[in-house]
C-alpha positions as CSV (number, residue, x, y, z in Angstrom):
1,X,-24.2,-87.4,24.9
2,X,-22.4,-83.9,25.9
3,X,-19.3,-82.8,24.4
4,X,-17.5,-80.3,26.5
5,X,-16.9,-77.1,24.6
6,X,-14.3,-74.4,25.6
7,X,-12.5,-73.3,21.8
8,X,-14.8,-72.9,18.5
9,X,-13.9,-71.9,14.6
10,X,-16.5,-69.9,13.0
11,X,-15.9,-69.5,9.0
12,X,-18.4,-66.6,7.4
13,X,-18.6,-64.8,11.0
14,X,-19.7,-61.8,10.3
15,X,-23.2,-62.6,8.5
16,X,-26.5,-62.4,10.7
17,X,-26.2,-66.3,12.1
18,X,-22.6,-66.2,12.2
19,X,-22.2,-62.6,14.3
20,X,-25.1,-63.7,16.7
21,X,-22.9,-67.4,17.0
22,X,-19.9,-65.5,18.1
23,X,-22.2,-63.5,20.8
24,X,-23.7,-66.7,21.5
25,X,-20.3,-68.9,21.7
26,X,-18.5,-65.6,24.2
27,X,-21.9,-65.6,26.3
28,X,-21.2,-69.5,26.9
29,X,-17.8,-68.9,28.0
30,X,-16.1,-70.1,25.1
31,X,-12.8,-69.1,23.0
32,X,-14.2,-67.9,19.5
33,X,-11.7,-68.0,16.8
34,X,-13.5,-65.9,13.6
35,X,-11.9,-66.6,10.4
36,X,-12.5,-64.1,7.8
37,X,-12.0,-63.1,4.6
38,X,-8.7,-60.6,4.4
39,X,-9.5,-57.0,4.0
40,X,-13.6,-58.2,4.8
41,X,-15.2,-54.7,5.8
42,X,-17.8,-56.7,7.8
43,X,-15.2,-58.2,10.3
44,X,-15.3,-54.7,12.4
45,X,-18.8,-55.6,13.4
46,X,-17.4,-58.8,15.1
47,X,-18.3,-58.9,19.0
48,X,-15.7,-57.2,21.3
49,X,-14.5,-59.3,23.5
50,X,-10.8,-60.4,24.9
51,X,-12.2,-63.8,23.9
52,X,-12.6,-63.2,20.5
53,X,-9.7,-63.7,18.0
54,X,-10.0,-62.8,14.6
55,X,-8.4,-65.1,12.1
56,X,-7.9,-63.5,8.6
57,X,-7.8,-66.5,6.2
58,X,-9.0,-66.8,2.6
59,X,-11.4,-70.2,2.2
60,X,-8.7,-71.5,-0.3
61,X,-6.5,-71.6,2.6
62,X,-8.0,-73.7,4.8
63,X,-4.9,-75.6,5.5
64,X,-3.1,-72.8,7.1
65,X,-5.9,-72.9,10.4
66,X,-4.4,-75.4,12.3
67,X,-0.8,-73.5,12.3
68,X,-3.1,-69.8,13.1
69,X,-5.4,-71.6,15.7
70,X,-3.7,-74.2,17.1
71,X,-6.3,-76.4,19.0
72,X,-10.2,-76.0,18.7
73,X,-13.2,-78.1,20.2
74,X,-15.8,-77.2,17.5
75,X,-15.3,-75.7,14.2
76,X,-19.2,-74.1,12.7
77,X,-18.7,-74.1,8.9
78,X,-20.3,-71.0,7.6
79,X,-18.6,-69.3,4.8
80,X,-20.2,-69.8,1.5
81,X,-19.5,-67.4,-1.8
82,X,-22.3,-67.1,-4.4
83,X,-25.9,-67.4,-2.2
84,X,-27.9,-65.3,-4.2
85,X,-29.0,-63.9,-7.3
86,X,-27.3,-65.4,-10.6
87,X,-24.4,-66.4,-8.3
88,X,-26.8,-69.5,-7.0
89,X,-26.1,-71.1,-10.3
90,X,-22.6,-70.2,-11.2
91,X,-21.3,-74.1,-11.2
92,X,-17.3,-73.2,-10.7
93,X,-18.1,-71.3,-7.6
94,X,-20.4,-73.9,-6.1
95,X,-17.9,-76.5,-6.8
96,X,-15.3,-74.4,-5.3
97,X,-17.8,-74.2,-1.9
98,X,-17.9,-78.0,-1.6
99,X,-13.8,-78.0,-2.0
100,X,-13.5,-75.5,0.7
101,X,-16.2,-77.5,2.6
102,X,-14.4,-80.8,2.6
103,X,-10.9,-78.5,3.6
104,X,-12.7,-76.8,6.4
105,X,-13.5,-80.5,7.7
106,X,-9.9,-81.7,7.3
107,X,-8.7,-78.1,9.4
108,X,-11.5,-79.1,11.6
109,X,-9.7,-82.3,11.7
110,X,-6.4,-81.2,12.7
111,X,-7.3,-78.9,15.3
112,X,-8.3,-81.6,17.3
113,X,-12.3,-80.8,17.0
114,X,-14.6,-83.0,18.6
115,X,-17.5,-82.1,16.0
116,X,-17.7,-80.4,13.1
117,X,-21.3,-78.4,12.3
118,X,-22.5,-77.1,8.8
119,X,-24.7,-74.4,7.6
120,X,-26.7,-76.3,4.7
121,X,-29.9,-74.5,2.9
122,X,-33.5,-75.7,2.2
123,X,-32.5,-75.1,-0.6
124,X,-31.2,-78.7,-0.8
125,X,-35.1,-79.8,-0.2
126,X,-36.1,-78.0,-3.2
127,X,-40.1,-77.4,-3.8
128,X,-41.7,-79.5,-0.8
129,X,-45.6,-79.2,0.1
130,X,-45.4,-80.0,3.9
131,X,-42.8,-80.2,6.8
132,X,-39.9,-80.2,6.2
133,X,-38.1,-83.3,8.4
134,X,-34.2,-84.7,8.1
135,X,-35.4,-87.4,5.8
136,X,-37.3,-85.4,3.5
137,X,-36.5,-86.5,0.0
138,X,-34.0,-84.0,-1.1
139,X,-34.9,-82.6,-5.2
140,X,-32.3,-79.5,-5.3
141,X,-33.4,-77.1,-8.1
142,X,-30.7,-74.5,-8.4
143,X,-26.7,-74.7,-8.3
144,X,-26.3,-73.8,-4.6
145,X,-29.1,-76.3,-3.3
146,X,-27.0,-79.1,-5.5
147,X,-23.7,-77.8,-4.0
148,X,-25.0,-77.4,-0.3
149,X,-26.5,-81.1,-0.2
150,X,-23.2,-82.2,-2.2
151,X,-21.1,-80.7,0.4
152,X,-23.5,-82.1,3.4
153,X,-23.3,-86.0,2.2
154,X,-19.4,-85.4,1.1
155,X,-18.2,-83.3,4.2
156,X,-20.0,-86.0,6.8
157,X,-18.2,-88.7,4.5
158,X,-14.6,-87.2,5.4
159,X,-15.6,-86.4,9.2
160,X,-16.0,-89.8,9.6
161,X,-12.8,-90.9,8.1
162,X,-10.7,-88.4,10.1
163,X,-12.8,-89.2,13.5
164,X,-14.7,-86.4,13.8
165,X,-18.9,-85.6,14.7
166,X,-20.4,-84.3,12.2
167,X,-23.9,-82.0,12.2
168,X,-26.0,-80.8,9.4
169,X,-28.0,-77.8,9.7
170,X,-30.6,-77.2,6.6
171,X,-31.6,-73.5,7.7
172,X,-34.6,-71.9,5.9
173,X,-35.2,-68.5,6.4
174,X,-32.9,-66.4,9.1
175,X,-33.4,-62.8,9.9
176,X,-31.7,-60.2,11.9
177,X,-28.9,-58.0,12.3
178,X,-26.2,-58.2,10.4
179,X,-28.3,-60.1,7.6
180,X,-27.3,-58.9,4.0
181,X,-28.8,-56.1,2.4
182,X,-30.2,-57.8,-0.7
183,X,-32.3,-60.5,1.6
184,X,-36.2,-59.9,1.5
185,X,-36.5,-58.8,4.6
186,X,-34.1,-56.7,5.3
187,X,-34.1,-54.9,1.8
188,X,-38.2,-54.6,2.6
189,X,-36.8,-53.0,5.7
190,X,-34.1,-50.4,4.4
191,X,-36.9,-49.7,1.8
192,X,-39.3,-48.6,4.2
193,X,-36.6,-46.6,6.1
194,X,-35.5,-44.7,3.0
195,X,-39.4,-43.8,2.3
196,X,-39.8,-46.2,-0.5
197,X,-43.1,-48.2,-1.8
198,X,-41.2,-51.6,-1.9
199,X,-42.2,-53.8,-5.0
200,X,-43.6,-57.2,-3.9
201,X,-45.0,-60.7,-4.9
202,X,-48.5,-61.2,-3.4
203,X,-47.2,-62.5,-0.7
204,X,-49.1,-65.7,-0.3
205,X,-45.9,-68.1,0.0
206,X,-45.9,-69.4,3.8
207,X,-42.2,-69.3,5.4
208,X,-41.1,-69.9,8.4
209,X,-38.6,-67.0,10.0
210,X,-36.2,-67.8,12.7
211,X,-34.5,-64.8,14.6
212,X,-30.8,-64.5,14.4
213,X,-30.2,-65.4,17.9
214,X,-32.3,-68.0,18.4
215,X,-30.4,-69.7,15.4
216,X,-27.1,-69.0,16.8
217,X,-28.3,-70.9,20.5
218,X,-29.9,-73.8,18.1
219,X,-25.9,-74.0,16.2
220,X,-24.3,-73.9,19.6
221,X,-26.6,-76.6,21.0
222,X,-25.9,-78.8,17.6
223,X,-22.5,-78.7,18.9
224,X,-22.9,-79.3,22.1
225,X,-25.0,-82.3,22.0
226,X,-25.9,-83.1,18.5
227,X,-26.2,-86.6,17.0
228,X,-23.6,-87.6,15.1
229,X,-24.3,-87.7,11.5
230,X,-27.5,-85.9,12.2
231,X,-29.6,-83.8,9.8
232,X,-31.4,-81.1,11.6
233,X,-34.2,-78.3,9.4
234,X,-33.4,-75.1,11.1
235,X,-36.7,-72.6,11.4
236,X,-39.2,-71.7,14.5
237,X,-41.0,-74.7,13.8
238,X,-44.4,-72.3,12.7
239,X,-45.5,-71.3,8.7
240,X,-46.9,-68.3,8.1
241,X,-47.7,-66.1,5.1
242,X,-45.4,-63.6,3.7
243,X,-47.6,-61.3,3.7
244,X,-48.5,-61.4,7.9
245,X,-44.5,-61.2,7.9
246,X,-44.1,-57.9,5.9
247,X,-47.3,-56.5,7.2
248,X,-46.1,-56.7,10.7
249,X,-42.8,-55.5,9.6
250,X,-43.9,-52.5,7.8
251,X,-46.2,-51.4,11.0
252,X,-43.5,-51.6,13.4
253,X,-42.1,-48.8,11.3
254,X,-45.2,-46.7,10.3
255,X,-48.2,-48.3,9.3
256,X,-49.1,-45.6,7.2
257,X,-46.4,-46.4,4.4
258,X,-47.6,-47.9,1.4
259,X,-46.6,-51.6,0.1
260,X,-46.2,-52.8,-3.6
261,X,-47.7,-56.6,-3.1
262,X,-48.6,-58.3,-6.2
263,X,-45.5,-55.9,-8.1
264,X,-43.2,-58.9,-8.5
265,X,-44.6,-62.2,-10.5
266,X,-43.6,-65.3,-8.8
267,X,-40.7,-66.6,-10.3
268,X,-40.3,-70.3,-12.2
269,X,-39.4,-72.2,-9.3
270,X,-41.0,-70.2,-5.7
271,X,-40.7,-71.9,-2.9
272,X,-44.3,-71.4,-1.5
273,X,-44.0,-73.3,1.6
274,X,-41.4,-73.7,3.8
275,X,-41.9,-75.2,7.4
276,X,-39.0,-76.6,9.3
277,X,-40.2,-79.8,11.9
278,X,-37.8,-79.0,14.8
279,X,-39.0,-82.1,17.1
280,X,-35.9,-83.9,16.6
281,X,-33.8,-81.0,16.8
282,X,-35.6,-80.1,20.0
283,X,-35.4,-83.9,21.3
284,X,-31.7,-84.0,21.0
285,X,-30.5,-80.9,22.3
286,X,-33.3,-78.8,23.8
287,X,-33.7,-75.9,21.6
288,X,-36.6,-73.8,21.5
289,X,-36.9,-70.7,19.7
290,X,-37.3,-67.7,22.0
291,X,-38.0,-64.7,19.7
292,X,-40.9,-63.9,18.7
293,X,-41.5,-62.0,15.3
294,X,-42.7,-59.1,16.8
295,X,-39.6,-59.1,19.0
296,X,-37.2,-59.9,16.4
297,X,-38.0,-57.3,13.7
298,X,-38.2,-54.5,16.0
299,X,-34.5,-55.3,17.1
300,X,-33.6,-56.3,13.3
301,X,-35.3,-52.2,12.3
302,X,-33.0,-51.3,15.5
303,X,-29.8,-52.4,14.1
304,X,-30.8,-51.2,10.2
305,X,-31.3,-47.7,11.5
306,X,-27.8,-47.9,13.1
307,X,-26.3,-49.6,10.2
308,X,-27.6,-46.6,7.3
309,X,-26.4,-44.2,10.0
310,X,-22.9,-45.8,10.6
């Protein structure tokens, strides 16, 4: 199954996944509608392109896309308020996502989308020793995990009431440019840049890091030829330790700086292994990540350079 894609709706465009979607979307020849906050400093770093129109609408007004758009093939559901820090347990917010999740499916609904895809979180997994795979027993341990798998099972629910596809992405960890400045990597990153010995855990935790644009062909491909009601873990597929990742990251920039590993205690609930088994996601549409680390830092210390310079 191929769905024919000319028109997509990105919500939360201008994060690392959802800037490298829009590339991704223009570079397939598609229309790229990017809804964003109004008055969101981050939509000037949206893609140029005469086939990119920005949309500026607030999540709770959801139900105003249809009359701004007009008719879409795909919608990608990425805005989500409240993803880190003390924010990940703020219960009125995270309820608030789902609402504006299920609303985001109804828009998707009336624009005449053929499928609808979602950015969920491992997070929804919660502490798993081994791969993790679509049927994974899902044990959420924080307020966004509980609100991501919530608005997963409710927005697939209401897709297939209003006749729409619906995909499920549980991404783990994403990198690249554009990404927030508070994420581990990037805040290891602007650290290093500004000189600074940045305070670490030990770095024994194995993750599995997926570049920016290899996500953003993996979300396209979802849409294109996705299963229905499918459940897809987003990563490269590979685990490896933290450590190796922020090593390798601090010597693309100058070995010689110093690193503060074993400065930050684990916290209550670290995740200390996080593997993504891409086979089915691979089976059904063909992705396979591209970047390697090595690659994808160097580009990611690229765009951090230009960004403190901007």
């Amino acid at each position: 199954m191929e769905r024919t894609l000319k028109t997509a709706v990105v919500t939360g465009p201008t994060g690392a996944i959802g800037t490298a979607l829009c590339q991704c979307l223009l570079d397939h020849g598609l229309t790229v509608y990017a809804v964003c906050r109004p008055g969101s400093p981050r939509a000037a770093s949206l893609p140029e392109s005469g086939n990119l129109h920005k949309v500026d609408c607030d999540a709770a007004d959801y139900a105003s896309l249809p009359r701004k758009v007009g008719q879409a093939d795909a919608f990608f559901h990425f805005a989500w308020a409240h993803t880190i820090g003390p924010g990940r347990n703020d219960m009125p917010a995270q309820i608030d996502n789902i609402r504006y999740t299920i609303d985001a499916v109804r828009a998707a609904a009336a624009l005449g989308c053929r499928v609808f895809v979602g950015a969920g979180s491992q997070a929804e997994y919660g502490r798993v020793e081994g791969m993790l795979e679509p049927h994974t027993p899902a044990n959420p341990e924080n307020g966004y995990g509980m609100a991501k798998l919530c608005a997963g099972l409710m927005s697939r629910t209401e897709a297939a009431a209003l006749g729409v596809d619906h995909v499920w992405a549980r991404v783990l960890s994403v990198y690249g440019p554009h990404d927030g400045p508070a994420t581990m990597i990037s805040g290891t990153i602007r650290a290093l840049l500004a000189g600074q010995c940045p305070p670490l855990t030990q770095g024994e935790q194995k993750w599995d890091y997926l570049y920016s644009a290899d996500a953003a062909e993996a979300f396209y491909r979802m849409a294109r030829s996705g299963q229905n009601g499918a459940v897809y873990p987003l990563g490269s597929g590979q685990a490896r330790p933290l450590r190796e990742y922020i090593l390798a990251l601090r010597d693309a920039i100058d070995p010689a700086l110093p690193l503060g590993f074993g400065q930050v205690a684990y916290g209550p609930n670290q995740v200390m292994y996080l593997q993504a088994d891409i086979a089915p996601l691979t089976q059904d549409t063909g992705f396979v990540p591209r970047t390697g680390f090595t690659e994808g830092i160097r580009k990611t210390i690229e765009w951090v350079r230009k960004d403190n310079h901007g």
